[in-house]
C-alpha positions in Angstrom: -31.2 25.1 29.3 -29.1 26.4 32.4 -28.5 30.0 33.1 -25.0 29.5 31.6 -26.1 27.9 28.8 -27.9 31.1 28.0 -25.7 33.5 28.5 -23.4 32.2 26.5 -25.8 31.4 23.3 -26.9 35.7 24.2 -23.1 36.3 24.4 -22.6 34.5 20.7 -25.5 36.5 19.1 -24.1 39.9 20.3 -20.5 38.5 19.2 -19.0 38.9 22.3 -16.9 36.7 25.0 -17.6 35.9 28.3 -15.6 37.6 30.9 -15.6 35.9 34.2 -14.4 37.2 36.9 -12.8 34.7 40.2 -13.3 35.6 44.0 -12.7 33.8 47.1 -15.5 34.2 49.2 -14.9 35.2 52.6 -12.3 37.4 51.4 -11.4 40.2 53.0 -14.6 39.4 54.4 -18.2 37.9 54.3 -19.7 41.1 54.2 -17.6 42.8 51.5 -17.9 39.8 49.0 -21.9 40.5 48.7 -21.1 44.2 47.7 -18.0 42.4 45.6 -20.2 40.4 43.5 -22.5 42.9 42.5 -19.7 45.4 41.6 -18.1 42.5 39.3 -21.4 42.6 37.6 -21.7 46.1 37.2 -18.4 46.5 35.8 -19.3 44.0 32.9 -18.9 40.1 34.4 -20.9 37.9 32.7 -20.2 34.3 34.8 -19.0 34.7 38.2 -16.7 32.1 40.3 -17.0 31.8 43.6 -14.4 30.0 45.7 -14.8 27.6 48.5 -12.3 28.2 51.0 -10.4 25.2 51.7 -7.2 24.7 53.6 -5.0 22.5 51.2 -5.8 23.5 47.7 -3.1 22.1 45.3 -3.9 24.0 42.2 -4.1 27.8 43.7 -1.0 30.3 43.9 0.0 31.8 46.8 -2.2 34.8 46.3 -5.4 32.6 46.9 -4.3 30.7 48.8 -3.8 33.6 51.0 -7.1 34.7 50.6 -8.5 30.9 51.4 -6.5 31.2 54.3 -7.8 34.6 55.3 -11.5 34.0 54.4 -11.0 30.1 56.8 -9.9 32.6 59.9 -13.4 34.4 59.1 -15.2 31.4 59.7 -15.9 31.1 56.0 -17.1 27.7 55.1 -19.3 25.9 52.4 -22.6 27.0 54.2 -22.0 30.6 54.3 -20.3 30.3 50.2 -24.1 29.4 49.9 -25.2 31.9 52.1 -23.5 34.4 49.6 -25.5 32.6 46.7 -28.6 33.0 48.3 -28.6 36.6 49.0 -27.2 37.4 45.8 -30.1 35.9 43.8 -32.6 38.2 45.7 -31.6 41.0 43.1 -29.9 39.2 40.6 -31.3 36.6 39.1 -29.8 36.4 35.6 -26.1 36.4 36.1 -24.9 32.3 36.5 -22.8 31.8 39.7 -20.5 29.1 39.8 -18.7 27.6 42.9 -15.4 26.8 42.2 -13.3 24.2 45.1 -12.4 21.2 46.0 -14.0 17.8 46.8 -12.9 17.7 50.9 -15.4 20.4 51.3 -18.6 19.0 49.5 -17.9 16.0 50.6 -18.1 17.1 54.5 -21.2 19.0 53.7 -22.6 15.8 52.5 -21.5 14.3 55.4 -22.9 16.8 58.1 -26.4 17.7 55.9 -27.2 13.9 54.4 -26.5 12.7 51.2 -26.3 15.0 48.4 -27.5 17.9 50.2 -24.7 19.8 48.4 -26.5 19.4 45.2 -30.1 20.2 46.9 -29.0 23.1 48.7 -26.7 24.6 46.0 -29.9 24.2 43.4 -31.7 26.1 46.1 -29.9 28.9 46.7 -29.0 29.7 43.3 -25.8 28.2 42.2 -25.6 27.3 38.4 -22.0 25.1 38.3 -19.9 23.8 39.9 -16.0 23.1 39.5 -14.1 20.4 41.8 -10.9 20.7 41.0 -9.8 17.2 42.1 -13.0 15.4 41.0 -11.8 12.8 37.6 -14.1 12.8 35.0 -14.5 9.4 34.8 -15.4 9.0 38.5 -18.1 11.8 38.0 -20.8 10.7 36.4 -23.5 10.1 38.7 -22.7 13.6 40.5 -22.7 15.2 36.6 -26.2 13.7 36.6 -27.4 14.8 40.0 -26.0 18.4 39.1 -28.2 18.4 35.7 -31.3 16.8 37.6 -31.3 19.9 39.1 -30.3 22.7 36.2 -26.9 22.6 37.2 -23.5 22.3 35.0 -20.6 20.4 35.7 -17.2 22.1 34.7 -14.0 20.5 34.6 -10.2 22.1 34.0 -7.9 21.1 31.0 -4.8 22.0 30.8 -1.6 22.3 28.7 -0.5 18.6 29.0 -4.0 17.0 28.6 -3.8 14.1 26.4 -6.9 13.3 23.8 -7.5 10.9 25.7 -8.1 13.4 29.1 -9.9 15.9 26.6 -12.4 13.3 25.1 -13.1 11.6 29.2 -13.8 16.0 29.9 -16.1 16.4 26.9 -18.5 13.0 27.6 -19.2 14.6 31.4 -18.6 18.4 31.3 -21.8 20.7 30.5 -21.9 24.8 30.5 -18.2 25.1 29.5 -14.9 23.6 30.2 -12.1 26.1 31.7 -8.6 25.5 29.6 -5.8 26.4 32.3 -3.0 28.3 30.5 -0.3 27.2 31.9 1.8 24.7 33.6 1.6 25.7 37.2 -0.4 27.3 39.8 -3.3 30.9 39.9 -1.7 33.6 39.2 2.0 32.2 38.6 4.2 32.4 34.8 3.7 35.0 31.6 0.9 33.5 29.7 1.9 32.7 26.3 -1.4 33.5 24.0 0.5 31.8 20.7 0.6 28.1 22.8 -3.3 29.0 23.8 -3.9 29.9 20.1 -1.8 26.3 19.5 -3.9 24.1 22.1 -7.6 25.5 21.2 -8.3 23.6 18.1 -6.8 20.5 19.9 -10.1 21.2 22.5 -12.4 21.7 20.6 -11.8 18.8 18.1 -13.4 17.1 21.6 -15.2 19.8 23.1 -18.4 20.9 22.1 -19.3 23.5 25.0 -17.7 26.6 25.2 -14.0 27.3 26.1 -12.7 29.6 29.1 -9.2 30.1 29.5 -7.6 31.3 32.5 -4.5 31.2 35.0 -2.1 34.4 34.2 -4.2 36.7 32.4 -3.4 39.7 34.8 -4.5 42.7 32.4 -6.8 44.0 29.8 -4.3 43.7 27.1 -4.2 40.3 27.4 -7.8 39.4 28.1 -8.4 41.0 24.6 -6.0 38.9 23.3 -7.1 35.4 24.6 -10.8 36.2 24.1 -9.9 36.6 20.6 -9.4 32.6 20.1 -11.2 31.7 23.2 -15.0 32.1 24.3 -14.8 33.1 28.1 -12.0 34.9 29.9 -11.3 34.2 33.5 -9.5 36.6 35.6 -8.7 35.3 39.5 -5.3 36.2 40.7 -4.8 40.0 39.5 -8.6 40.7 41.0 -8.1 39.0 44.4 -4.4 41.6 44.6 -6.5 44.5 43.7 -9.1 44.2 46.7 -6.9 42.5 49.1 -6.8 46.2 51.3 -9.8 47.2 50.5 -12.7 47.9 52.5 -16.2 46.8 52.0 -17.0 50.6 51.0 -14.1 50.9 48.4 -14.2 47.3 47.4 -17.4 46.8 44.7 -15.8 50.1 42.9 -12.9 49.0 42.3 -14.0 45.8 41.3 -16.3 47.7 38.9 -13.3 49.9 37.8 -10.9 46.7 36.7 -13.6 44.8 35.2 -15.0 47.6 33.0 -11.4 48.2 31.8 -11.0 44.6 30.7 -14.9 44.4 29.3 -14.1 47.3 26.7 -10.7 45.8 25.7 -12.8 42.7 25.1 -15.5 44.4 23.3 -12.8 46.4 21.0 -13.2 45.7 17.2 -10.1 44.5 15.6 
């Protein structure tokens, strides 16, 4: 059983929901993401997301892709995203990281470090899932089973206009959980409507028999309660990356703490 696998069957017993927090590594700087991550975690994350910078992302709102852009002119690449992993584990070795992206990326680390060294290497230094955003589900299965070779889940988005048909292809590949994108657009963009979530869960999980996130537009505690009242994992990107954007890498992991604490004990409230 994989690290997320576990903390969602721990999360279940306690009746609680997973929060999971999004950052772009890299973003506003190496340095200040270790000290990021470990804040998140403090604050109450459960799962975190890391993002692999990438310079054409067609599913990110201008807010990350800012950050993308910011953490590129850092020198941030897929090596040092795993770099992050690496040193994070020496302390932490419960809380499942997941590297979220795009295929250009993996693929040109495959290319550079042999084939499938981004499976090797990510087992290695720690990572627990990954999400390619562009990867079909039907053209995944040999990299689903390299990822589970080595303890490793394979999560894949649905979103508001996925058809049975998409939901049922997600389900027969995706392992840890599947992440149910809100809304019809980009990160961070629209007023998320938690009556159409509400609407499109059962639809899911008539398929799905993993756990379901939902993200894209949840930008407050209010609303995280909300959602994680229907749904099992709550992921926050957009709002988080705008609240560190100026800070520095002393200022950064506290408020990080600060928003994610606020959000875990909305989450936590009893009806």
């Amino acid at each position: 059983m994989s690290r997320i696998q576990n903390t969602f069957k721990s999360l279940e017993s306690s009746g609680k929901k997973a929060l999971i927090p999004y950052l772009m590594t890299g973003f506003p700087s190496l340095e200040a993401t270790h000290g990021l991550l470990n804040g998140l975690v403090e604050g109450g994350a459960d799962i975190l997301e890391l993002g692999i910078p990438f310079s054409d992302p067609m599913a990110d709102g201008p807010v990350i892709q800012k950050a993308a852009e910011r953490a590129i002119a850092n020198r941030v690449g897929l090596k040092e995203v795993l770099s992050v992993v690496k040193a994070f584990r020496v302390n932490n070795k419960s809380t499942p990281v997941v590297l979220m992206g795009y295929a250009n990326p993996v693929e040109q680390y495959d290319l550079q470090h042999g084939q499938n060294a981004f499976v090797r290497d990510a087992h290695e230094c720690g990572v627990d899932g990954v999400l390619i955003v562009d990867y079909p589900p039907n053209e995944c299965l040999e990299f689903a089973a390299q990822l589970k070779a080595h303890s490793m889940d394979l999560i894949f988005l649905l979103a508001p206009t996925s058809t049975d048909a998409r939901i049922q292809e997600v389900a027969a590949v995706a392992s840890g959980y599947v992440y149910y994108v809100s809304l019809k657009g980009v990160t961070g963009s629209g007023n998320l409507n938690t009556d159409e979530v509400e609407a499109m869960l059962p639809k899911i999980r008539k398929h799905v028999r993993i756990p379901v996130g939902v993200g894209f537009g949840i930008r407050d505690a209010q609303t995280a309660k909300t959602v994680a009242r229907v749904a099992d994992a709550v992921v926050i990107g957009s709002r988080l990356i705008d609240l560190i954007k100026d800070s520095s890498t002393a200022s950064g992991p506290e408020i990080a703490k600060t928003f994610m604490a606020s959000v875990r004990a909305a989450m936590d409230e009893k009806v």
